[in-house]
N, C-alpha and C positions, 0 to 999 in steps of 0.2 A: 504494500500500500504506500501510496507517493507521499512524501510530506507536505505541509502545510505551502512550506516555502519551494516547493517544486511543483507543486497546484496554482501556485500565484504566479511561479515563472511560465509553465507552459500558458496558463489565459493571457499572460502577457505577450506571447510570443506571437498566439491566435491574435491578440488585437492589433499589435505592430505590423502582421502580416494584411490584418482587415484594413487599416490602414495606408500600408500602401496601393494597397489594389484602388480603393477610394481616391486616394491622389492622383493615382493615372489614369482612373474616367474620369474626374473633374478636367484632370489636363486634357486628355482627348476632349472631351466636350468642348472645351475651351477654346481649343485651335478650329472642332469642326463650327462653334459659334462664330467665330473670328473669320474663316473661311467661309462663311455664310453672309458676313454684314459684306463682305466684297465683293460677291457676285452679287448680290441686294441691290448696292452702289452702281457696281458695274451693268446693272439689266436697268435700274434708273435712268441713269445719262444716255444706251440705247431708246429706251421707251422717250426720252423728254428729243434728243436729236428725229426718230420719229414724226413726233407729235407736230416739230416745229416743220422738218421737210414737206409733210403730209396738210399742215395750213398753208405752205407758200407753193405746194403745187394746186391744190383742189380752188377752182374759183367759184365765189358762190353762181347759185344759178340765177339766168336772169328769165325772166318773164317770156314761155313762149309764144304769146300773141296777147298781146297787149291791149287795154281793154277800150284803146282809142282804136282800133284797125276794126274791131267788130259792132262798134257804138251803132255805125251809121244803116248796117245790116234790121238792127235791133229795131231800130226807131221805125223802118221800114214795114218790118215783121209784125209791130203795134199798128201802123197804119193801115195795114193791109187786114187783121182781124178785128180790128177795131176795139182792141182789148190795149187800156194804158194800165194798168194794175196789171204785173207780174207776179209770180210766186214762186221767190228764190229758193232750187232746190239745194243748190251748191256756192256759196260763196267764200270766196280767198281774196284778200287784201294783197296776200305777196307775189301770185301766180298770172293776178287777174283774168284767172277765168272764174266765169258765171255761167253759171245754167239756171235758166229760169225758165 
């Protein structure tokens, strides 16, 4: 049977040993954290170079018939049913088409 003080040295030896194991997953951890905030970085400044190529290529759209080309059609279209009261089924301020 071990004595007291050879009971204390081998838990001592288990925790020294538990102990390091624990320091080199902190460390592992550590480096693959660290290895993680750089590629984080590095896929940011892609994503924002991106962001900014992708505003100065794409132009906004503009208006494909404009809603002075089709005005004179319209007025016509009321004069000819003799209906001035439309019923807007689609309207866009930025597209300028209307259906009525």
């Amino acid at each position: 049977m071990p004595s007291k003080k050879e009971e204390i040295a081998s838990q001592l030896a288990d925790l020294t040993a538990r102990i390091v194991q624990i320091e080199s997953s902190i460390s592992l951890i550590s480096s693959r954290m660290i290895q993680n905030e750089l590629v984080q970085k590095d896929l940011q400044h892609q994503i924002t170079d991106v962001t900014t190529t992708m505003a100065n290529l794409v132009q906004p759209v503009k208006s494909p018939i404009p809603k002075q080309s089709y005005q004179p059609f319209l007025d016509d279209l009321k004069r000819f049913t003799e209906k001035e009261t439309c019923t807007v089924i689609y309207d866009s301020n930025k597209d300028g088409m209307t259906s009525r």
